[in-house]
N, C-alpha and C positions, 0 to 999 in steps of 0.2 A: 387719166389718159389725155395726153395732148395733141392736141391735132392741127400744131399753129401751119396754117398755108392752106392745109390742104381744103381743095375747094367741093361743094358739095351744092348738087343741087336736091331741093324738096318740091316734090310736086305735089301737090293739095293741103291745104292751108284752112284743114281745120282742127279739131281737136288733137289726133296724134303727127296731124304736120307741124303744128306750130309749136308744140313740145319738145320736136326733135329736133326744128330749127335754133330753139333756144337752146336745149341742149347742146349741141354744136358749136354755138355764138359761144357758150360760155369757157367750151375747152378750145378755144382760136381759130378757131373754121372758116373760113372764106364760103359763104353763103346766100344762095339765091334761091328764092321760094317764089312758083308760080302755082298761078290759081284762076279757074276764068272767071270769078266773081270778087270784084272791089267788097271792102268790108273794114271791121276793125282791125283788122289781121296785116294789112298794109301799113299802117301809123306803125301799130304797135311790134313791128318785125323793122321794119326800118328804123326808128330810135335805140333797138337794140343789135342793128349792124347791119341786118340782111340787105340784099338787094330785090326790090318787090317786082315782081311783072304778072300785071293782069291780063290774061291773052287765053285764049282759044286755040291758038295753036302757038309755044313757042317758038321762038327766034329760030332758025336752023341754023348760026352759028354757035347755039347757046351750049351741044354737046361740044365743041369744041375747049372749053373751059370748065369742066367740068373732071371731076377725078373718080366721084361715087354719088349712084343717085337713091334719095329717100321714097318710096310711093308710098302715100296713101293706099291703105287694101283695099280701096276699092275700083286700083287701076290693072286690067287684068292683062294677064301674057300677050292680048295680042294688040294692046294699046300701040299706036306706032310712036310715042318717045319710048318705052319700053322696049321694042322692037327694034328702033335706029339705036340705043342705047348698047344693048346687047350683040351688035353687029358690030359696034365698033371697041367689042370689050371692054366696056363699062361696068362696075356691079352694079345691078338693080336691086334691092330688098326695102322691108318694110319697117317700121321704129321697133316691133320685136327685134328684129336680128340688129338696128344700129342699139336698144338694149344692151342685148347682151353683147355687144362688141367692146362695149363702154364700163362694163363693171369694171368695179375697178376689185382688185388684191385682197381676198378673205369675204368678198360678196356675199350676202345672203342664197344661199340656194332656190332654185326655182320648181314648185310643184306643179307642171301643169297639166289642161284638161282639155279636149276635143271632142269632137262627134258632130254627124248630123244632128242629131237634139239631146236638148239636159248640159249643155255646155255651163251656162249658168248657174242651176241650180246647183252640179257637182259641185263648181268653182266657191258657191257661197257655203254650202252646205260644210265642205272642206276649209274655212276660214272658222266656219264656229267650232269648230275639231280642234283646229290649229287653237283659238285663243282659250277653250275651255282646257288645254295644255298651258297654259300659260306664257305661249308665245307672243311676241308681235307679228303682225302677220295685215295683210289687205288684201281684197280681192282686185287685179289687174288685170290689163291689157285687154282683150275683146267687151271685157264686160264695162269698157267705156274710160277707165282711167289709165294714163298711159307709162308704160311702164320704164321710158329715159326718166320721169319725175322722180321714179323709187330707187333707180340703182345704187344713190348715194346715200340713201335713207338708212335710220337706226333700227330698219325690221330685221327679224331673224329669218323668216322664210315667207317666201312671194306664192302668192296662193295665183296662177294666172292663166287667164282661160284666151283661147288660142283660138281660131277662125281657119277655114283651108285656106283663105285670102293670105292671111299672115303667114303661114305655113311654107304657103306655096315662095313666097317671097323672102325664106330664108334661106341659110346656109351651114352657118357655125351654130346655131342659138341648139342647146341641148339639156335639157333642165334635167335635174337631177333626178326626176321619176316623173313619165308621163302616161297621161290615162287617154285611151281611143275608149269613147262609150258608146258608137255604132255608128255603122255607114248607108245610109239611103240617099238614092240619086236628090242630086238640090245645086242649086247652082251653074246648071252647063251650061248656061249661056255663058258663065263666066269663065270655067274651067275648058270649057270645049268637048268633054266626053266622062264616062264614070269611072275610067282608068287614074287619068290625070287629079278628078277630084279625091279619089282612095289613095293616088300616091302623095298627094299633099298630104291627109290627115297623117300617114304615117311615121312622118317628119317629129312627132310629138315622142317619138321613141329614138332619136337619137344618142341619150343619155344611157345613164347604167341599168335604170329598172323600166321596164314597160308593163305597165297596165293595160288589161284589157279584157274586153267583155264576151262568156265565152258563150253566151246565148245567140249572139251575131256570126252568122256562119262565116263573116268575110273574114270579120273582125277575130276572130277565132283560129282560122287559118294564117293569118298572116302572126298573131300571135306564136303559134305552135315554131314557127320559120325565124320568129326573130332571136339573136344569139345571145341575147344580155341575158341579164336579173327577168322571168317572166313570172306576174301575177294575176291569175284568172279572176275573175268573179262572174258567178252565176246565182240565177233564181231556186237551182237545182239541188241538191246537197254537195258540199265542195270535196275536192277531191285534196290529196296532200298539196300546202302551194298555195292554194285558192284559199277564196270568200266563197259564202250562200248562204243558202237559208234554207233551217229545218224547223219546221213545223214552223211557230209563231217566231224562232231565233234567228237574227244573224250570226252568223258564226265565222268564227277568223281558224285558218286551218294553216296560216302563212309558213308560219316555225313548226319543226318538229315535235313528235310529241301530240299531246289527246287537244282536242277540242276548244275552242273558247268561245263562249257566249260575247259577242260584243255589243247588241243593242236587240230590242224586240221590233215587233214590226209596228206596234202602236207609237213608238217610238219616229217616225218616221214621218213628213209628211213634207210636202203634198202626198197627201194618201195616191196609191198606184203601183199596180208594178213597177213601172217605169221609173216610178223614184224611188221604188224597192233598188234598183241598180245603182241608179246616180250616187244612194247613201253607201252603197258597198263601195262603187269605185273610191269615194272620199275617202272611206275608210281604207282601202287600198292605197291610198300615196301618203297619209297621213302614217298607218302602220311601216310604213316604206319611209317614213323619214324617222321613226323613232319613236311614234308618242304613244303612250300607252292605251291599253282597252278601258280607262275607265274614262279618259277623257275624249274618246270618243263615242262613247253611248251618252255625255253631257254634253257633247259638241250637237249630235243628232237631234237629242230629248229636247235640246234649247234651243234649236233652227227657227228661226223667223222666215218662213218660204217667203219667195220673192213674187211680185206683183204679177196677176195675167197670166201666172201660171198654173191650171188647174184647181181657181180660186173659189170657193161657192160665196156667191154673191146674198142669194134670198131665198127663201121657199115660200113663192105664193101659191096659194090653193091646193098644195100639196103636192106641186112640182116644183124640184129643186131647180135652179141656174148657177150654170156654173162657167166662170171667166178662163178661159183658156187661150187667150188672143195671144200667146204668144209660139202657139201650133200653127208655123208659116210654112211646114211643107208637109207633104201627106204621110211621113214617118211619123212626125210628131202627132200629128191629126189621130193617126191608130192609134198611139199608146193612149192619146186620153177617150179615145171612143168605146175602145175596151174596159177601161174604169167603170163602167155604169149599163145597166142592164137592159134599157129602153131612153131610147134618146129622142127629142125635134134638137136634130142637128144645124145650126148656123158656119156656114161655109161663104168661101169664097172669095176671091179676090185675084193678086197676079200672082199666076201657077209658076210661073218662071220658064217654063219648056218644062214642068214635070207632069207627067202621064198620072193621070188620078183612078184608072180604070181599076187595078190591082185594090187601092183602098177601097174604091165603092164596094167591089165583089166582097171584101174580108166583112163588110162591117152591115152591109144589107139588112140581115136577121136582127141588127139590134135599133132599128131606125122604126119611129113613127110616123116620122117625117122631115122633110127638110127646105130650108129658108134658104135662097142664094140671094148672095149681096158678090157688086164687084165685079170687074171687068172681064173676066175668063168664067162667070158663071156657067155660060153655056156648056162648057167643057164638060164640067160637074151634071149639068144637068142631062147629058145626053149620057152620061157615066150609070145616069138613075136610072135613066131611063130602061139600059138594059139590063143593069145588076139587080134594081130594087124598083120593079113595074108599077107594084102596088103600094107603093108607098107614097106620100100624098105631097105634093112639092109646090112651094110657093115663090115664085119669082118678083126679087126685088129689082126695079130697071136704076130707079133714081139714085144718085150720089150725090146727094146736100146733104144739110148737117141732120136731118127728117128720116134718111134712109133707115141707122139703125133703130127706130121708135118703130119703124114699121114693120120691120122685120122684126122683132122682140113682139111684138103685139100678133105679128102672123103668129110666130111659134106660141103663144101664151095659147090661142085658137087651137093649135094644134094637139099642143099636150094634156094629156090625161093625168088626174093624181097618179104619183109613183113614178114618174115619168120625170126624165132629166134633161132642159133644154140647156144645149151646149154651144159654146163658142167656141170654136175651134178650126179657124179657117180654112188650114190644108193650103194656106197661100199668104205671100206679103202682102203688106198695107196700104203701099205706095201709092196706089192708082184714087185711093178717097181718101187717105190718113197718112198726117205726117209720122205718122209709127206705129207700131202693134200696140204700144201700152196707150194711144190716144182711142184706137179703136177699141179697147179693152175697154176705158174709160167710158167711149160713147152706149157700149153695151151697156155698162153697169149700172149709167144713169139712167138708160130707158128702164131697165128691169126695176128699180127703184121707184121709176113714175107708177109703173102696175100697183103697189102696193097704196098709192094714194086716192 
């Protein structure tokens, strides 16, 4: 695809801005990339053509030359380039939708995945499916590699996990079958309400097959309404159509005709309901592209789970720990709190504007106690206070590098053999850790000092 002239501006200038800029530079693009922090991204964009500007607020004649702009996902609707952009009929979207704008003629097909939680783990989960098939195949786009790098690549199909960020910031992008695996409020400070973030995720069903999760009443409903190819999956026995699971089996019910076993539940891991789903939806876009039942029960059997998710780290004293740092909102938070039968729960951090009351009430009965780390503790803990009175709570104020040793050491105090101290925030990282898998880390090494 050739683009000579036309001018594009990119704003944010990190990983998928600067992939897109280069992408762009390479099919003739007239391009200008701003960012408000100087870095290596200024050399290295301007040797390969762009025009750099480091600034905090661009030029105001900058939409003047401009034809379509790139954003980084994490500039939201009401950013005002975004905003002045849009007024003056500008496209805004995000490197998904300049992706898929850019494939070029016979393209590999696009599998993708969404949800408030399990984005990941589908996304990877669905790549060992794909290549125990014997496909080429990568896991893309949210899960950190960008996907202008693959369009021209010699894969057969794009395994790519989607954000409501990106979502929201497309248009045309329609992958050939896409999975919603549930919707819980998360994000409105970015979104602006739980309408706006449901209508993003939905976007992941633009194409001919949609996937979706029928244990989620939202996500269930809006399934039933949508007019394509529709594939359910459930925890429950599936109906004709669908996935689920009977007794210890997953079972594929997609095609006509009796039954098929396509993987056991031992088979599955991170152990959990919850990744009881994620492995069904894989199996739903993977069955939805063609590959057979035997190479997805060796796709599943041979999963490598990915870091910080529902990880058990140690059992000392005859309490297990377990790493789940990458439960950043209190949807995620349930599904691993439910995993296990008596918890000293580690929580904590920025809620985002999401309301934790709902969790504390569900999960009360299975708490022995709980550690708050992180700047919206309070929140959590006034949550305790009414849903779980009696339950014994340890407030951590500090944020140095000290904070989780303390808190690991609180709950070590807390728990009882048979007892399961959990991390599992219910919140981002941001406010003490440059990322969930750093604070994942910081856990793992305190729980590691215990045993010396």
């Amino acid at each position: 695809m050739g683009l000579e002239g036309r001018r594009y501006l990119v704003a944010g200038a990190r990983v998928a801005g600067i992939a897109s800029a280069e992408a762009l530079l390479r099919r003739g693009a007239v391009v200008t990339v701003v960012d408000r922090g100087a870095g290596e991204w200024v050399d290295r964009l301007t040797a390969a053509g762009a025009e750099a500007l480091v600034s905090d607020e661009p030029p105001k004649d900058l939409l003047d030359r401009v034809d379509e702009i790139v954003v980084s996902p994490g500039f939201p609707p009401h950013h005002p380039l975004a905003v002045a952009a849009r007024a003056r009929g500008i496209e805004v979207y995000s490197e998904p939708e300049l992706a898929w704008r850019l494939r070029p003629a016979g393209a590999a097909p696009w599998l993708a995945v969404t949800g408030t939680n399990g984005k990941t783990t589908t996304t990877t989960m669905l790549v060992s499916i794909l290549r125990a098939a014997g496909l080429r195949t990568e896991a893309l786009g949210n899960i950190g590699v960008p996907l202008v790098d693959a369009v021209d690549s010699d894969l057969d199909v794009l395994a790519v996990e989607l954000s409501s960020f990106q979502l929201h910031w497309s248009s045309t992008l329609a992958p050939q079958a896409g999975a919603w695996l549930n919707l819980a409020d998360d994000h409105l400070e970015w979104h602006g309400d739980s309408e706006s973030y449901a209508e993003a995720k939905k976007a992941v069903w633009r194409g001919p097959v949609a996937v979706g999760n029928l244990d989620d009443a939202y996500v269930a409903r809006e399934l039933r309404r949508h007019e394509g190819r529709r594939i359910g999956f459930t925890l429950d026995a599936p109906r004709q159509g669908n996935l689920g699971v009977v007794e210890h089996m997953l079972i594929d019910r997609i095609g006509e005709g009796d039954a098929h076993e396509i993987a056991v539940l031992d088979d599955v891991k991170p152990s959990g309901p919850h990744n009881v789903a994620n492995a069904l939806a894989a199996a739903a876009l993977a069955l939805a592209h063609g590959v057979d039942r035997e190479a997805v029960r060796a796709g599943l059997a041979g999963y490598t789970p990915e870091p910080h998710r529902n990880a058990p780290v140690a059992t000392v004293d005859g309490v297990l720990y377990v790493d789940d740092s990458k439960a950043t909102n209190p949807h995620a938070a349930y599904a691993s709190l439910r995993s296990y039968p008596k918890v000293v729960w580690v929580a904590g951090g920025q809620l985002k504007g999401v309301d934790v009351d709902d969790l504390v009430a569900a999960v009360a009965g299975r708490l022995s106690g709980a550690v708050l780390i992180g700047v919206d503790r309070a929140e959590l803990a006034d949550a305790l206070a009414r849903h779980a009175p009696d339950v014994p709570v340890v407030d951590v104020p500090r944020t140095d590098d000290g904070a989780m040793a303390e808190a690991v050491t609180a709950a070590a105090r807390l728990a009882r053999p048979g007892d399961t101290v959990l991390l599992a925030p219910a919140a981002a990282s941001l406010d003490m850790y440059t990322s969930y898998a750093a604070r994942g880390q910081a856990f793992e090494t305190a729980v590691r000092s215990l045993r010396q």
